[in-house]
C-alpha positions as CSV (number, residue, x, y, z in Angstrom):
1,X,107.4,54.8,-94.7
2,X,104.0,53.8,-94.9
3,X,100.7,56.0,-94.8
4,X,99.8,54.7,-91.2
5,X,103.0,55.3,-90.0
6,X,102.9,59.2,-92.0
7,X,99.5,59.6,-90.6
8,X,100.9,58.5,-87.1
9,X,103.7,61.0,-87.3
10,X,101.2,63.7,-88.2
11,X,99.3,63.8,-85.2
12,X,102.3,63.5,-83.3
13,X,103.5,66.6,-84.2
14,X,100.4,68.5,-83.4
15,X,100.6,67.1,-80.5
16,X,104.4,68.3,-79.5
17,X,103.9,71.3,-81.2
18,X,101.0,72.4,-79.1
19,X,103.2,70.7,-75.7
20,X,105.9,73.4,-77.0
21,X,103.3,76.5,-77.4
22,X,102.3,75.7,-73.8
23,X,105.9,75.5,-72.7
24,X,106.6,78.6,-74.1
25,X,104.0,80.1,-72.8
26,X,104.6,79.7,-69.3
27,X,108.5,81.0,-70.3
28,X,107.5,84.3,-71.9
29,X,103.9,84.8,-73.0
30,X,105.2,87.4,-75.5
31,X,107.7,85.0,-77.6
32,X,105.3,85.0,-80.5
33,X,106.0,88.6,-81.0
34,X,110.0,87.7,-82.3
35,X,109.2,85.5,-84.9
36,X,109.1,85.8,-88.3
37,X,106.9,83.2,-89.7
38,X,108.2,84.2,-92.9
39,X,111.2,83.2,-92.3
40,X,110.5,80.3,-89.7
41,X,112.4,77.1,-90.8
42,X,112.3,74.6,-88.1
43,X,115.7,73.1,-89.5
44,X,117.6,75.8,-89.3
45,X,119.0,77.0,-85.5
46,X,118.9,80.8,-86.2
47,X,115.6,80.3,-87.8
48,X,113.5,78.1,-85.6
49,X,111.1,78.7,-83.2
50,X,113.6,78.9,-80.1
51,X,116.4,80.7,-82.2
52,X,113.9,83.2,-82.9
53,X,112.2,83.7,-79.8
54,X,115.3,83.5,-77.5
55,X,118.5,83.3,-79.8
56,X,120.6,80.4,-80.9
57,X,119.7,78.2,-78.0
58,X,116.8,78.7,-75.2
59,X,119.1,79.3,-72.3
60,X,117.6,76.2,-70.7
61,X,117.8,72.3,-69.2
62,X,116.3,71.1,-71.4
63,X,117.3,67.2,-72.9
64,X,117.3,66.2,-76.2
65,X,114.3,64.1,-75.8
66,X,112.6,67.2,-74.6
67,X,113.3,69.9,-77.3
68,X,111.4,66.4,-79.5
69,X,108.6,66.6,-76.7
70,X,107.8,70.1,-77.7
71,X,108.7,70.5,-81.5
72,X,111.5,71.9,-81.4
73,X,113.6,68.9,-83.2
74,X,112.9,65.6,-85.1
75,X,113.0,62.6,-83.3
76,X,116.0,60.3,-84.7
77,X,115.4,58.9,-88.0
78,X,112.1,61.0,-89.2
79,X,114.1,64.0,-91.1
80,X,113.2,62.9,-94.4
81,X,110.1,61.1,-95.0
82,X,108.1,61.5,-98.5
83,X,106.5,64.1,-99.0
84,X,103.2,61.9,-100.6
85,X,100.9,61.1,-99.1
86,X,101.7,63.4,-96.3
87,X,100.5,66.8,-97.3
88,X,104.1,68.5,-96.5
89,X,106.4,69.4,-98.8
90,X,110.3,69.0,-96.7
91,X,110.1,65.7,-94.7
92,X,109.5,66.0,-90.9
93,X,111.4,69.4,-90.6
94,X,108.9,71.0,-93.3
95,X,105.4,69.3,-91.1
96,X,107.2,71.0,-87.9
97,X,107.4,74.4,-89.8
98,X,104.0,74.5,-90.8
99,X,102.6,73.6,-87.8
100,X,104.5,76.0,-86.0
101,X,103.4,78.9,-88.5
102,X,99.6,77.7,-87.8
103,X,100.3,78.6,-84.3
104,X,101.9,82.3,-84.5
């Protein structure tokens, strides 16, 4: 993957990151207080931002291409991208992490 592409994928992640804050926000303005950024780890169900906040799965209609909309999953394809020169250490999973911790 190249670094346009990386730097690309960065700034989309703020950006659905901050979409999902927003979303969240208007759901329960008190979802921050249920997660453990310690423990946050956006690839794991239990430990994500929604199976924190709300348990397994947000009780929700949300598609597929929305839980990507809001940073709550990696778009098709983008799970494992080098970690140099992108300043994350896990792939896409890792950038959606520490953005998310950022915004607790």
């Amino acid at each position: 993957m190249s670094y346009s592409t990386l730097a690309h994928e960065k700034s989309a992640i703020i950006t659905r990151v901050d979409a999902g804050v927003a979303w969240l926000d208007t759901r329960d303005k008190n979802w921050r207080s249920r997660v453990d950024r310690d423990t946050l780890d956006m690839s794991k169900p239990r430990r994500c931002i929604v199976g924190q906040a709300f348990g397994l799965w947000l009780n929700t209609t949300l598609s597929r291409s929305e839980y990507i909309k809001y940073g709550f999953l990696a778009p098709d394809g983008l799970t494992g991208f080098e970690p140099e020169p992108f300043d994350y250490r896990y792939g896409y999973y890792g950038a959606l992490t520490n953005r998310w911790r950022l915004m607790l």
